[in-house]
N, C-alpha and C positions, 0 to 999 in steps of 0.2 A: 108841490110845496111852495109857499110864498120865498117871495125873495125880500132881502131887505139889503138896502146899503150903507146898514147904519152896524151891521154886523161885527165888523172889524173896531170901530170905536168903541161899540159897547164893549168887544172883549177885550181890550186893550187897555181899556179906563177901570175896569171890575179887577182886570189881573196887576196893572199896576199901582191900586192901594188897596189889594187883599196879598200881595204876591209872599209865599213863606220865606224863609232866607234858602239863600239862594244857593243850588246844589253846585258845586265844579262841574263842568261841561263835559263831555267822553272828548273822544275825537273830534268832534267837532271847535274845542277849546284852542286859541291861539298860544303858537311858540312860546315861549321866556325867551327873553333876548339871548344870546350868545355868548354873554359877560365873562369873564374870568371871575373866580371865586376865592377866596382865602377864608378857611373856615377853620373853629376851636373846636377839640372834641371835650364836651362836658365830661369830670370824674364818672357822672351818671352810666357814659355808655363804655366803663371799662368791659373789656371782653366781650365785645361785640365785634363781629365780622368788619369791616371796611365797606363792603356794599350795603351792608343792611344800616351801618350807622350813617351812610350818607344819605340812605333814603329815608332817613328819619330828618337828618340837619336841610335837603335840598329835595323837600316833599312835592315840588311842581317839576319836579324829572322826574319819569319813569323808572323804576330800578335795572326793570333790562336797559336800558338806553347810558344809565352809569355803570353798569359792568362793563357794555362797550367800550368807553371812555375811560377805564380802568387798565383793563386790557390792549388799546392803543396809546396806552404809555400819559396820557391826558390826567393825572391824577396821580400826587406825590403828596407824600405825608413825610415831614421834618427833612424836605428836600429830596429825598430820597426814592426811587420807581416803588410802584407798590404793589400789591395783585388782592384780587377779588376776595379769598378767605383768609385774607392777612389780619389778626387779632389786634384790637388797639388797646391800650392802659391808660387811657383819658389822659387829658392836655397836649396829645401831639398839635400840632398845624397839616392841616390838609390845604394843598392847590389844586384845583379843578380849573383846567381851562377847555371849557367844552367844545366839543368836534360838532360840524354840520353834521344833521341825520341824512343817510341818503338820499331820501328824495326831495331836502333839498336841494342837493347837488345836483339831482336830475332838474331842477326848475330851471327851464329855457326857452324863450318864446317862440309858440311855432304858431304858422298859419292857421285855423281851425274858425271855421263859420260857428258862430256863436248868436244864438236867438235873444238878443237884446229885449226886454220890456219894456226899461224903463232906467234912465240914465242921466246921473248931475253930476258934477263936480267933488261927490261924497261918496256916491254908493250907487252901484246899480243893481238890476234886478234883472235873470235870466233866468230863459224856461230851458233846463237841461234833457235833453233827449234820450232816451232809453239808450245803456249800451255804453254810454260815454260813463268813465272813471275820474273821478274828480281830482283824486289830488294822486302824485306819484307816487306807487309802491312799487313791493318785491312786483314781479309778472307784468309789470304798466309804465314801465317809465317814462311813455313818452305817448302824445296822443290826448293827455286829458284836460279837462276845463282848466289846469292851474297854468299849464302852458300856453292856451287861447288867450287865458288873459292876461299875461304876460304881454303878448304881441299886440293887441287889442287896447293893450292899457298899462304902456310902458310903466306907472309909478307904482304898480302893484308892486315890484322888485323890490322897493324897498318894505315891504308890509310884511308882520309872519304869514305863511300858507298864501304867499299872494292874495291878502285881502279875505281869503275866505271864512267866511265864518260857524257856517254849518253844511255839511255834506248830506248829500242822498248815495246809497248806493246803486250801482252801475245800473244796473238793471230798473231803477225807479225813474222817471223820468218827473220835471215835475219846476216849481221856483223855487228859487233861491236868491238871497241878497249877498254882494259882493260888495269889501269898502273899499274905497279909492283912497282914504288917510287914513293914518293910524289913529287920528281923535274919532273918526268913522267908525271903524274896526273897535275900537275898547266900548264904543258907546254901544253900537248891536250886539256885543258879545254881553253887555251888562242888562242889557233887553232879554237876552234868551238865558243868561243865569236867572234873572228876576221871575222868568217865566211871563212875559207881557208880549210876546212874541207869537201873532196867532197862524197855525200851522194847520192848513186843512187839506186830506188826502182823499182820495178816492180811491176803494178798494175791490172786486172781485173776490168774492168767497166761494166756497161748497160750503154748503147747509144755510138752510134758514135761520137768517139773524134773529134776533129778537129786536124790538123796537128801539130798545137804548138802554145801554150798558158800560158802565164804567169797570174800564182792568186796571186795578191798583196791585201793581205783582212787580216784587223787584225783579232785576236779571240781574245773570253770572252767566261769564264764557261756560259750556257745559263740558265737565272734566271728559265725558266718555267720548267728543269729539271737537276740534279745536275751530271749525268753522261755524261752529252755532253757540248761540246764546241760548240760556235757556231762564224758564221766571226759578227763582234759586230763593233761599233761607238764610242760607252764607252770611257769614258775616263782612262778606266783601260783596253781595251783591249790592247794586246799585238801585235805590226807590226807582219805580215807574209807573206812570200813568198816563192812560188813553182811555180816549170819551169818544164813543161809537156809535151811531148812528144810522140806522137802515133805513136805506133811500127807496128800495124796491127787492122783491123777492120775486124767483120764476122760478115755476115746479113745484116739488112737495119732497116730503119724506129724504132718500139719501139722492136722489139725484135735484133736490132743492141748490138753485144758485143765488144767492144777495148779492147787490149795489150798497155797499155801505162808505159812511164817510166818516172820517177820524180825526181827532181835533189831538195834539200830545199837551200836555204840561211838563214834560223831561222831554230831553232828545237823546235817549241810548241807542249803542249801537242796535240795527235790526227791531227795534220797539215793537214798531207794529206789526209786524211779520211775527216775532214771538208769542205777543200778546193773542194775536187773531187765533193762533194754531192753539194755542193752549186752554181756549174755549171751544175748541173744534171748530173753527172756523178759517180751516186752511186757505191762503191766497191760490187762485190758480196761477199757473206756471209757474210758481218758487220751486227753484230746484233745489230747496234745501229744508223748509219746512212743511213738511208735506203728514206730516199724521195726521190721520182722520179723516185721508180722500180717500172717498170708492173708490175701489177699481175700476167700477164700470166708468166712471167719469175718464181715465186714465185712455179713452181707445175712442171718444168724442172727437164728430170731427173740428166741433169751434173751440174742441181746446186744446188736442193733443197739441196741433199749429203752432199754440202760442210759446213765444219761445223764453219769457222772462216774467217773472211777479208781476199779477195785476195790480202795479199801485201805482200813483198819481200825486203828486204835489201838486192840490188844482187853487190854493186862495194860499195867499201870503198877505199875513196885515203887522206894520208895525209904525212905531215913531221917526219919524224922518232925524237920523242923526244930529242933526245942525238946526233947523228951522223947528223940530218939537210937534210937526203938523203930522196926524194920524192919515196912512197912506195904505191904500191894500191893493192887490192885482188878482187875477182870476184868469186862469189859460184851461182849456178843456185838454182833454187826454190826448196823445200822439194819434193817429189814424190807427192805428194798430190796436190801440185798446179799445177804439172809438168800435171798430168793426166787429171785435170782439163782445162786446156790450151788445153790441145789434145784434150778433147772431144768438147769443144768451134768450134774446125779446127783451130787454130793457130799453123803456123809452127814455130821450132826453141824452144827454152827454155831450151838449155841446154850450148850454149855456148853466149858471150859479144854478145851485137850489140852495133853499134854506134849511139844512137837515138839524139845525139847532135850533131853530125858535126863534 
């Protein structure tokens, strides 16, 4: 397939004056500041719980995150301690003076080699390695890119999430941009709410892709298990869309394997891993979305090996924060994936293709 390196401009100029209004961001969306709060309760929300009316008054905190804050004593109504299914009769006064989440407490700078791309004064740009956790959770507190670049880049400390603005998970290796200021940081984050932020992946499947396919399928966490997503009707699932693209197919029938590449316009949690499985076209190694692998694939020796989702964060293109100049980067897959490609018989994976035109 031709290459072109006009790629990233054109999708970046199309999406930012066609771009819809702009969704809130998953996880990948930056803190609220930490502010103390003093809030009215409208007559509207008499006999409404305390949790449920603060997740209405203080809708960019998470509800589980103010029960917390409830429960450690951090929220008093007419002065007074409060608790989570404490009833209100409209006009009390509510104070909220909200607690660090966990893991920002965990945020401390540690040593950790970090793959630089590309780096100013604003923002840089890193290719995250398979395996590494980006930001601290329950099981991870320590060890992941938010801590690297902490020590790497003392002024993240004061940024939410250390600068970061969109996540991969562990297992994806791939770029990513990082801000250095917080006028950095609110500007790519209003990039990737606009959707002008162009995001291209490299993927491993089982089954033969089709040549190009668009998945417009909201997600919701899936009730029957708390580790997956799934595409949902819900009325809390979140829009999403991925634009898919088959670079090369090897085999046939069920032991048929695709090189596909996937461009997002949303960044939900697990997107493409969702999205892939839910047309049958499960990523190899996902230890998590796996319907619709043969068995026989399951006992392969180029794949049982592999030890994590074949995906790749391989082209990042956006607006340079500060300066407004359209910028993109391109890194090929870790060795790991590289070798795994080879052994599949997929040629190429070390330099761009143009899998969009």
């Amino acid at each position: 397939m031709r290459r072109s390196s006009f790629a990233a401009r054109e999708y970046i100029d199309h999406a930012t004056s066609a771009a819809p209004e702009a969704d809130a961001l998953d996880a990948d969306d930056a803190d609220t500041a930490l502010a103390p709060r003093q809030l009215s309760v409208p007559p509207a929300m008499a006999g409404l719980r305390l949790d449920k009316a603060l997740a209405q008054l203080v809708p960019d905190i998470s509800r589980s995150r103010l029960q917390q804050w409830i429960g450690a004593g951090a929220v008093r109504v007419d002065g007074a301690a409060a608790s989570v299914r404490q009833a209100l009769h409209g006009g009390e006064t509510i104070d909220v003076v909200p607690l660090p989440a966990p893991e920002d407490l965990a945020l401390r700078p540690e040593l950790i080699a970090l793959d630089v791309v590309y780096e100013d004064a604003h923002m840089v740009v890193l290719n995250k390695p398979p395996g590494m956790v980006v930001h601290p959770a329950a099981g991870n507190w320590s060890g992941t890119l938010a801590n690297g670049l902490l020590a790497r880049f003392p002024q993240t400390a004061a940024l939410p999430r250390a600068g970061i603005v969109h996540r991969l998970d562990a297992g994806t290796s791939g770029l990513m941009a990082v801000a250095l200021t917080l006028r950095a940081q609110t500007d790519l984050v209003r990039q990737l709410q606009a959707r002008s932020v162009m995001r291209e992946y490299w993927a491993i499947v089982v089954g033969a892709a089709p040549k190009a396919i668009t998945i417009d399928a909201a997600l919701a966490r899936d009730p029957r298990n708390p580790l997956r997503f799934a595409v949902s009707r819900s009325p809390r699932a979140k829009p999403a869309r991925t634009h898919v693209r088959c670079v090369q197919t090897v085999g046939s029938g069920r032991a048929a394997v695709s090189w596909v590449a996937c461009r997002l316009d949303t960044g939900r949690t697990h997107q493409i891993r969702v999205h892939l499985e839910s047309v049958g076209l499960p990523l190899l190694g996902d230890p998590v979305y796996r319907r619709g692998r043969p068995t026989q694939l399951e006992s392969a020796p180029a794949w049982v090996a592999f030890p994590r989702q074949a995906l790749h964060a391989c082209r990042l293109g956006l607006r340079h924060p500060e300066s407004g100049a359209v910028m993109s980067w391109f890194r090929p897959p870790p060795e790991d994936m590289r070798t795994l490609m080879r052994s599949c018989g997929f040629a190429g994976g070390d330099e761009p293709v143009e899998a969009f035109g």
